[in-house]
N, CA, C and O atoms as a GROMACS GRO file, in nm:
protein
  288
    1UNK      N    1  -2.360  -5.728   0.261
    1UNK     CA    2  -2.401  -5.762   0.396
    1UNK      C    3  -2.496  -5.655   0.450
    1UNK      O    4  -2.481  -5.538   0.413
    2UNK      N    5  -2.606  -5.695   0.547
    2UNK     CA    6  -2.711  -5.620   0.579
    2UNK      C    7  -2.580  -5.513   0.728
    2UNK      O    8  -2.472  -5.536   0.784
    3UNK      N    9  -2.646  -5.442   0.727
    3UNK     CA   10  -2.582  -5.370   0.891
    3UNK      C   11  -2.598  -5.482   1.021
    3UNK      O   12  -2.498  -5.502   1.092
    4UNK      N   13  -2.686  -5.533   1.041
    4UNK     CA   14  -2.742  -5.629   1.152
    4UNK      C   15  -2.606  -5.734   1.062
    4UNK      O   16  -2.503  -5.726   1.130
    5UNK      N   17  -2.590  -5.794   0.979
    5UNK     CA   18  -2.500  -5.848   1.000
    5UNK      C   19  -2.346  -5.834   1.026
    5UNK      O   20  -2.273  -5.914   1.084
    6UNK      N   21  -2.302  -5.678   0.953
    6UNK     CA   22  -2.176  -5.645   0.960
    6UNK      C   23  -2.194  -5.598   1.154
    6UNK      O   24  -2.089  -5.630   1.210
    7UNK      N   25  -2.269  -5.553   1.227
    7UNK     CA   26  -2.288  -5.569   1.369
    7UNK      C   27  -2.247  -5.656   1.470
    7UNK      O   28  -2.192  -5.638   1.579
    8UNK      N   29  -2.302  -5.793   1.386
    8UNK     CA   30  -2.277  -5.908   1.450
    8UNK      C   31  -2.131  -5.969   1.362
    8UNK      O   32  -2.113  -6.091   1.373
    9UNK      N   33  -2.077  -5.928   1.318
    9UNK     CA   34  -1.967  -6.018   1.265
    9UNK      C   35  -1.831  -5.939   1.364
    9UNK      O   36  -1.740  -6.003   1.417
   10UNK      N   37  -1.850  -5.778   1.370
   10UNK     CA   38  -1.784  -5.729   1.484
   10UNK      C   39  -1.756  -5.742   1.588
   10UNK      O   40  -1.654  -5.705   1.647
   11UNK      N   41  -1.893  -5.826   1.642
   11UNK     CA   42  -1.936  -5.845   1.811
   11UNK      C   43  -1.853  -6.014   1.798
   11UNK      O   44  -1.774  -6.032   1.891
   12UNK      N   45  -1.860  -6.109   1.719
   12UNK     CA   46  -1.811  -6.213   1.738
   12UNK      C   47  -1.697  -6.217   1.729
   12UNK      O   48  -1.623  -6.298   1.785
   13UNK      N   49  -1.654  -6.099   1.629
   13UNK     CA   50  -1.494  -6.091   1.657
   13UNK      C   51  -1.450  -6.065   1.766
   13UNK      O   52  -1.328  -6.048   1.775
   14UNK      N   53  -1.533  -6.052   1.878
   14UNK     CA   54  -1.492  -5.965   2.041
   14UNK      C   55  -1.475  -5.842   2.030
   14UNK      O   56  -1.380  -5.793   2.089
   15UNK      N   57  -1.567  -5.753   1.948
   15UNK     CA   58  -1.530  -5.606   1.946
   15UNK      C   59  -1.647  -5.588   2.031
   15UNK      O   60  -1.735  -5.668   2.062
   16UNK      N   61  -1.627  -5.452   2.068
   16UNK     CA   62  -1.737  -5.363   2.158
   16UNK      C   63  -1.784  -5.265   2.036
   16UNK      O   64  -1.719  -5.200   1.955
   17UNK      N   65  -1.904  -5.279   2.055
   17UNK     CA   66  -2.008  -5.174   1.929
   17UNK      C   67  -2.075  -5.078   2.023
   17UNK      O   68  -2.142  -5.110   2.121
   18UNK      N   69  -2.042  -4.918   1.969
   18UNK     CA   70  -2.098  -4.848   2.007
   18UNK      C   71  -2.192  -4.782   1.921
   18UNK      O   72  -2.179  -4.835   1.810
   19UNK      N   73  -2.280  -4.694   1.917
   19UNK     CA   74  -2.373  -4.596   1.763
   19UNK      C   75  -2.276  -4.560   1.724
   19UNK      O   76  -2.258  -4.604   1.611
   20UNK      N   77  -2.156  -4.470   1.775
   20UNK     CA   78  -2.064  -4.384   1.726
   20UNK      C   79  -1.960  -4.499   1.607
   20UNK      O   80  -1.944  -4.491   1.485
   21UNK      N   81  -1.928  -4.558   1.670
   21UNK     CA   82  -1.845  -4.704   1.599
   21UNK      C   83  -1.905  -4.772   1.457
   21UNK      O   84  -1.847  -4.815   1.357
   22UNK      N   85  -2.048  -4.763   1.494
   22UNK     CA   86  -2.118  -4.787   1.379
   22UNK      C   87  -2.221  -4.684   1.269
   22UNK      O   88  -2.298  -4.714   1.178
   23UNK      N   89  -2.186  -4.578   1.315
   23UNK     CA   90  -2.199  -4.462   1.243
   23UNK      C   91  -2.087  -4.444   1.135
   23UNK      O   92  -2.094  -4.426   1.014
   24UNK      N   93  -1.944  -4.460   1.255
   24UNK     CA   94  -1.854  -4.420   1.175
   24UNK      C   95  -1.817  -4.569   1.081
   24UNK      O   96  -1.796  -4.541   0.963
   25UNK      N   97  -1.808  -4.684   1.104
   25UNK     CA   98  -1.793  -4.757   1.009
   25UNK      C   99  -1.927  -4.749   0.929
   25UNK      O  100  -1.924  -4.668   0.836
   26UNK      N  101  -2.029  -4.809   0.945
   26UNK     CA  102  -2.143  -4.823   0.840
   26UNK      C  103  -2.228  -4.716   0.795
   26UNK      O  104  -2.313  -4.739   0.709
   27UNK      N  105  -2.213  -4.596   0.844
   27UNK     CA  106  -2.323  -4.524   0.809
   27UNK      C  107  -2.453  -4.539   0.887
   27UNK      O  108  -2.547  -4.467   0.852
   28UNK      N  109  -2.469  -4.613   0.976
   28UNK     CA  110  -2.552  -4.712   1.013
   28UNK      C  111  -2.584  -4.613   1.117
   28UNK      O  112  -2.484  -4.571   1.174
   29UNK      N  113  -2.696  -4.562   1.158
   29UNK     CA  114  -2.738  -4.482   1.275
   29UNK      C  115  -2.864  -4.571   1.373
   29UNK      O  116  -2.934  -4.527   1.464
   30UNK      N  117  -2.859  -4.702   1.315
   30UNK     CA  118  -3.025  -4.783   1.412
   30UNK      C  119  -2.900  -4.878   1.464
   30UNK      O  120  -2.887  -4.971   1.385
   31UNK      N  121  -2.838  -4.882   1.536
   31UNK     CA  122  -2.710  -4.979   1.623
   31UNK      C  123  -2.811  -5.072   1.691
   31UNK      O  124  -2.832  -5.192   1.678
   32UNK      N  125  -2.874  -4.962   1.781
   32UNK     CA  126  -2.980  -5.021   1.902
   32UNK      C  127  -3.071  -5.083   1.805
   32UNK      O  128  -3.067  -5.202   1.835
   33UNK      N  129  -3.138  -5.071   1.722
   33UNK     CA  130  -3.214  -5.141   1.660
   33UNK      C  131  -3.208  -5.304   1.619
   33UNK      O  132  -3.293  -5.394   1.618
   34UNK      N  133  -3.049  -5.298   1.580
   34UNK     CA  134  -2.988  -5.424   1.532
   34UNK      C  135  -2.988  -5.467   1.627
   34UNK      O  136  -3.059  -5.565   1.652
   35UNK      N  137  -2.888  -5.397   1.738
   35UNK     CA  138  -2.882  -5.526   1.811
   35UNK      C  139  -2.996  -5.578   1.903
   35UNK      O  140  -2.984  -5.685   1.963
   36UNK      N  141  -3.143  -5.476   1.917
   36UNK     CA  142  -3.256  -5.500   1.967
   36UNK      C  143  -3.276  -5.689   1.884
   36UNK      O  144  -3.283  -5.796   1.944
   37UNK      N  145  -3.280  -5.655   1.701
   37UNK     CA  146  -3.327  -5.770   1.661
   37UNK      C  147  -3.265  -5.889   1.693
   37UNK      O  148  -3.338  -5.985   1.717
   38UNK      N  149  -3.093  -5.908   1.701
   38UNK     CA  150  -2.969  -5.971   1.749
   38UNK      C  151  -3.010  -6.046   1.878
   38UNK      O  152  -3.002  -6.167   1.900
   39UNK      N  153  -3.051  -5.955   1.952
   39UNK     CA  154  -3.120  -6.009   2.145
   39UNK      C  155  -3.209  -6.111   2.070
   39UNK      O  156  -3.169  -6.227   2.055
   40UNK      N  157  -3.339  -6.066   2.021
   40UNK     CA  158  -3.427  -6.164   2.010
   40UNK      C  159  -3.449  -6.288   1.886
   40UNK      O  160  -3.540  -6.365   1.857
   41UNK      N  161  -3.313  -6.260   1.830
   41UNK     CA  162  -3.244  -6.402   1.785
   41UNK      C  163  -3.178  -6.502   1.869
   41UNK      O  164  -3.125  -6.606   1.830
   42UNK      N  165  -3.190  -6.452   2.011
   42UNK     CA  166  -3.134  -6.538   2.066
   42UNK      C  167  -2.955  -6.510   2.136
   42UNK      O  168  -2.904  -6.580   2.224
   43UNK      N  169  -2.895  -6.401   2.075
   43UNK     CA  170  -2.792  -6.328   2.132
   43UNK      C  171  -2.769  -6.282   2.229
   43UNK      O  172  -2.811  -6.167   2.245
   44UNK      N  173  -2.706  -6.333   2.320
   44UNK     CA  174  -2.689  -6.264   2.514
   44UNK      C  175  -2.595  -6.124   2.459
   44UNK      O  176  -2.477  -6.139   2.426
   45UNK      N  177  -2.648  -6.020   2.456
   45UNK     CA  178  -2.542  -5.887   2.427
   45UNK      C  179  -2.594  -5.804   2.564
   45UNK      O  180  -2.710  -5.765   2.575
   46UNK      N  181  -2.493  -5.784   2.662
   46UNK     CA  182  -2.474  -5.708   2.760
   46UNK      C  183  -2.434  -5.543   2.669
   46UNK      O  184  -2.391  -5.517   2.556
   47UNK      N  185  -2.470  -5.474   2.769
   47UNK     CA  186  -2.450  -5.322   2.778
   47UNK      C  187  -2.439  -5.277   2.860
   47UNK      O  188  -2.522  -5.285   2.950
   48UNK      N  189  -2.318  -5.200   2.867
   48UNK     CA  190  -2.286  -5.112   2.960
   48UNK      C  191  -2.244  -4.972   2.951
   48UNK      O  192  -2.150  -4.927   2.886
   49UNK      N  193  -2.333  -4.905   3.034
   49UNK     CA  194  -2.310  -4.727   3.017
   49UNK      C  195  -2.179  -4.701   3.009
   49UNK      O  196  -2.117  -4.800   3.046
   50UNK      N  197  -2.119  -4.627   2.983
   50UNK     CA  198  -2.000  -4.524   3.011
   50UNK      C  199  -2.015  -4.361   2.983
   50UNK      O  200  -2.063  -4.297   2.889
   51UNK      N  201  -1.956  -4.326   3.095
   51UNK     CA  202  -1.955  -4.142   3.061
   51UNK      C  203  -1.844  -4.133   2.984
   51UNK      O  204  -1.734  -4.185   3.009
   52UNK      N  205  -1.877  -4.058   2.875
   52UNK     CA  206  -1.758  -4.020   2.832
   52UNK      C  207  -1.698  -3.868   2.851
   52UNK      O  208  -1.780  -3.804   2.916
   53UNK      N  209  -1.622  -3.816   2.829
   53UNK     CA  210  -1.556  -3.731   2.820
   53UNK      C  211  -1.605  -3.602   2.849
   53UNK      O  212  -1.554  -3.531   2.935
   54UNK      N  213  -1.710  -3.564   2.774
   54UNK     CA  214  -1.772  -3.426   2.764
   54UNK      C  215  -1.884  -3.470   2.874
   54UNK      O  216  -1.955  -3.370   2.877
   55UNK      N  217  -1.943  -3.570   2.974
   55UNK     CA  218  -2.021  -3.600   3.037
   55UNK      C  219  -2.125  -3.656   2.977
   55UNK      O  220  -2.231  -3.664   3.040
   56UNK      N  221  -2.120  -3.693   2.880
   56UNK     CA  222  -2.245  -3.782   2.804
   56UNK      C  223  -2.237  -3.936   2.810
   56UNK      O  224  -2.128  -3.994   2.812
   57UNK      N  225  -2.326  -3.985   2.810
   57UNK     CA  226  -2.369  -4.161   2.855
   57UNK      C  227  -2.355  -4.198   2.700
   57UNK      O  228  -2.370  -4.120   2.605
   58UNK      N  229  -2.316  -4.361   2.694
   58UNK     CA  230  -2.308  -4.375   2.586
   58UNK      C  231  -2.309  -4.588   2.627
   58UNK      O  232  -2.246  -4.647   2.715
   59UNK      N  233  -2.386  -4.637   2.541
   59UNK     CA  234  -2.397  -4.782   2.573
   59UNK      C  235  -2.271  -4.864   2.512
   59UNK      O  236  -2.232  -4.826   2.401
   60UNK      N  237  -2.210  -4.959   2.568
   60UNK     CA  238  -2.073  -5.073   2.510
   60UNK      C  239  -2.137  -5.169   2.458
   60UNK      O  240  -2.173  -5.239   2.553
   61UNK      N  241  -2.175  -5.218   2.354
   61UNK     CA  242  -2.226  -5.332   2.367
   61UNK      C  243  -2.140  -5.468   2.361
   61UNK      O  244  -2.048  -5.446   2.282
   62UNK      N  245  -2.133  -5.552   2.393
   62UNK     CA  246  -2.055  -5.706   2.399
   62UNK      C  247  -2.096  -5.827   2.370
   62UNK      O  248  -2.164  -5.865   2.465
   63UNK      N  249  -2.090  -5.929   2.266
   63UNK     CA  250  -2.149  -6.044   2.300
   63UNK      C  251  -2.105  -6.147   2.401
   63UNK      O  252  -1.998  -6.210   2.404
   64UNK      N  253  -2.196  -6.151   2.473
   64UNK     CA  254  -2.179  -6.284   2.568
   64UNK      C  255  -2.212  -6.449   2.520
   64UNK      O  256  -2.174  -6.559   2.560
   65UNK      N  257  -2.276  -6.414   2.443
   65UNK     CA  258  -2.307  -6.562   2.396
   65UNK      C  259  -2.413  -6.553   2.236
   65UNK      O  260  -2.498  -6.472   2.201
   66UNK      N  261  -2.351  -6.690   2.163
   66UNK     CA  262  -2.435  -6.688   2.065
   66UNK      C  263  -2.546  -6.821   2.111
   66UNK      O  264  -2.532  -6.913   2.192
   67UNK      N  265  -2.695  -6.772   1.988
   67UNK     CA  266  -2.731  -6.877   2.052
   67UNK      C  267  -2.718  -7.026   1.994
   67UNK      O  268  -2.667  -7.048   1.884
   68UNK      N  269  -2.766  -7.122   2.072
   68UNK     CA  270  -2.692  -7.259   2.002
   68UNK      C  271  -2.763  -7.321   1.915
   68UNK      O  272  -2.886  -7.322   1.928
   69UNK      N  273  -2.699  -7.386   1.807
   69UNK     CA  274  -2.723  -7.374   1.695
   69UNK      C  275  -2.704  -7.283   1.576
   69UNK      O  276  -2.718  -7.307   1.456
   70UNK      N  277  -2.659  -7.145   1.654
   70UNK     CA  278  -2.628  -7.052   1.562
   70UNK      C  279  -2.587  -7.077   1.453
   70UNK      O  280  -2.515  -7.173   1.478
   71UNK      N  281  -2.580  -7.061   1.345
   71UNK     CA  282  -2.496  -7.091   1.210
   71UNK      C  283  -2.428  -6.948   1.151
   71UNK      O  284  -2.491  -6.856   1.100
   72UNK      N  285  -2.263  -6.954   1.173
   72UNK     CA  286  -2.249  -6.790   1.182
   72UNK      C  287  -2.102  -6.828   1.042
   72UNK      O  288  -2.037  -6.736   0.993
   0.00000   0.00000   0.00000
């Protein structure tokens, strides 16, 4: 499986993907990248900041919707 897909198989499971989440599972350091390509497949993925801990910002990502027709 490509990263953009192990990404999206997470997000449909209802997980929240962060870089860190997908660093630590895939090795994968372009998160934003995927899910940049993911959006313009047609994917509603909201993001939302959170501070974390040490005061650093960090994006949630979520799917809101696939698009229709999807074949997943």
């Amino acid at each position: 499986m490509t990263y953009k897909q192990l990404i999206l198989s997470d997000l449909l499971n209802g997980e929240v993907m962060t870089v860190w989440k997908a660093i630590q599972r895939y090795g994968n350091t372009n998160c934003r990248q995927e899910i940049h390509h993911l959006r313009k497949e047609g994917y509603d993925i909201s993001c939302t900041m959170i501070e974390g801990e040490n005061g650093k910002r960090y994006g949630e990502y979520r799917l809101l919707s696939k698009p229709s027709g999807a074949v997943v």
